[in-house]
N, C-alpha and C positions, 0 to 999 in steps of 0.2 A: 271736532266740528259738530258734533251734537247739540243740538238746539236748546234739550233743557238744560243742559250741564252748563251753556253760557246765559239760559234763561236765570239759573239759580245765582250764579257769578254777578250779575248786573240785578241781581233781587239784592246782595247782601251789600252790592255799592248804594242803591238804591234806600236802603235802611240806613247804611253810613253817614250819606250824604242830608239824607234830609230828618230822621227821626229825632238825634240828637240835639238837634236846633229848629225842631218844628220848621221848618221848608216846607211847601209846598211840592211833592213833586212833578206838578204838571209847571203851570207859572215861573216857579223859582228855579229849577233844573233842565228846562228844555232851550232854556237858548245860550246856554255853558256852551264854550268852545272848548278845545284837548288845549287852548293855548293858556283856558283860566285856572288850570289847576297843576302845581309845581311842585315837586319833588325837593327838599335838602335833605342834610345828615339830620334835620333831626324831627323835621314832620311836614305834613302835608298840609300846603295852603289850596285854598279853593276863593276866587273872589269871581260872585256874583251879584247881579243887582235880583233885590228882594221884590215882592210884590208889599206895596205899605198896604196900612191900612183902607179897608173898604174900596180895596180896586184900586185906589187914585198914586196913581203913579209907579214908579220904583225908583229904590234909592240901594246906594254901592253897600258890599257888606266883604269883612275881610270871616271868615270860616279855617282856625287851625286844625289840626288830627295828628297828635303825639307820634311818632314812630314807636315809642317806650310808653310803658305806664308808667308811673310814679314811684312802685318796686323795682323798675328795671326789664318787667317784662316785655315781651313783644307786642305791643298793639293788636287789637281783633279786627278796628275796626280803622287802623292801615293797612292791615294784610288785607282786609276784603277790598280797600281802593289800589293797595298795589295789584293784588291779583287781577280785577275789572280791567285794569288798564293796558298790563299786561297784554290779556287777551283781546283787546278792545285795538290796540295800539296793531296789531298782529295784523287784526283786521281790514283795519279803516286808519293809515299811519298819517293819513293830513288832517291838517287842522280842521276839521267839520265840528258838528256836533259834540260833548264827551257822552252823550246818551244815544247809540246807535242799535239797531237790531239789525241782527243777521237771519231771522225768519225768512223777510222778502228781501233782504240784503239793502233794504230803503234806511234813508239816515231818518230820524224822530225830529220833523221838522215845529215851531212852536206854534200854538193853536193846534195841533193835529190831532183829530180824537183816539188817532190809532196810538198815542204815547200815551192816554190813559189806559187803554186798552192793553198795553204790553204791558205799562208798570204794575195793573191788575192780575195778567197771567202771573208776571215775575212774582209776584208776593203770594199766588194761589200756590205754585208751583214750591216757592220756599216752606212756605205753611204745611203741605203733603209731606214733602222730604221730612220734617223735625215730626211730624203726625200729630200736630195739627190740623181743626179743622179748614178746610180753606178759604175761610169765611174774610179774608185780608184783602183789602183792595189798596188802590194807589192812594187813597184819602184817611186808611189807617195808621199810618204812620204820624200825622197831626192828630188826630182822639189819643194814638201810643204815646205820645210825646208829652199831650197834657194830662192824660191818668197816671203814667210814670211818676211826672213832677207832684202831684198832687197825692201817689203813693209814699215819695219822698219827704215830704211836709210843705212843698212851697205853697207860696199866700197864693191866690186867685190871680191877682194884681201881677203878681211874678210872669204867671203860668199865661192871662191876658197877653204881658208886656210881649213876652216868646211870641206869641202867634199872632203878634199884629193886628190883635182884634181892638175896633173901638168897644163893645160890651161885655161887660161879664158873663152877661145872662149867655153871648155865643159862647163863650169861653165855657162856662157851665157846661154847654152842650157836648162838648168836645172830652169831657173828664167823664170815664166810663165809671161809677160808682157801685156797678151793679152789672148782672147780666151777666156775659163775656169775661172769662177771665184773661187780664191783661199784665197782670203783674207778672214782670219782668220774661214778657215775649220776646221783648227785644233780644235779650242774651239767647234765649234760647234759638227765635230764628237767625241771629250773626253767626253764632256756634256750629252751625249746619255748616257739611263740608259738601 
């Protein structure tokens, strides 16, 4: 029942859930119910509706996560959402929320500023543990997701499409070219135990 031990747990669900498919984590993850994401033999679905572009609406989105990687191995980044749930499930076992905190034992209801606020601690809190700086907010993980993709080679247009921007020039914004080192954060903050 250590605060930061499930702060770091729901930091690496948190990276799972939204880095690899540019999510949002305030918008896109706070009005997830435990009933939207399902377990088979061989991976994790997640279905949420998305924030579209420029605010105007939401629309349904299906989200897989391999159990296995493509050699066979174990998944990093099912073991961070089985682990999350796990303890999440221990917690809080009705269907409320799947983003809860056990701080004030209050569920992360949507609009709440206090879920940007936790997903901020949770990523400062991940960021220390691997020693980094704890310069990670809740809004890192979309700049992570477009610097990644653009450390990878994809086009702008790719990298826009992912985060639901109508403009490039936002999308520009978002791709860390300088500054901050971000290549390959991600591995390093999922890999924290």
């Amino acid at each position: 029942s250590d605060p930061t031990y499930y702060s770091l747990i729901r930091a690496r669900a948190w990276m799972i859930l939204s880095w690899p498919r540019g999510l949002r984590m305030g918008s896109d993850l706070t009005d997830l119910r435990r009933s939207d994401i399902t377990v088979t033999d061989t991976h994790i679905t997640l279905k949420l509706q998305i924030t579209k572009d420029a605010g105007r609406g939401r629309k349904h989105a299906v989200c897989h996560y391999p159990l296995v990687t493509k050699t066979g191995e174990p998944s990093v980044a099912a073991n961070a959402i089985l682990t999350y749930l796990a303890v999440r499930d221990l917690t809080h076992p009705h269907d409320e929320p799947l983003i809860v905190s056990t701080r004030t034992r209050a569920v992360i209801r949507p609009k709440n500023r206090d879920l940007a606020l936790t997903a901020a601690r949770d990523m400062q809190h991940l960021a220390t543990a691997v020693g980094l700086e704890p310069l990670w907010t809740a809004h890192s993980t979309r700049s992570g997701y477009a610097t990644q993709a653009d450390l990878d080679g994809r086009a702008v247009d790719e990298i826009q499409s992912g985060l639901r921007h109508q403009s490039p020039t936002t999308t520009l914004a978002y791709i860390n070219r300088g500054g901050r080192p971000t290549q390959r954060v991600a591995k390093t903050l999922l890999d924290a135990s």
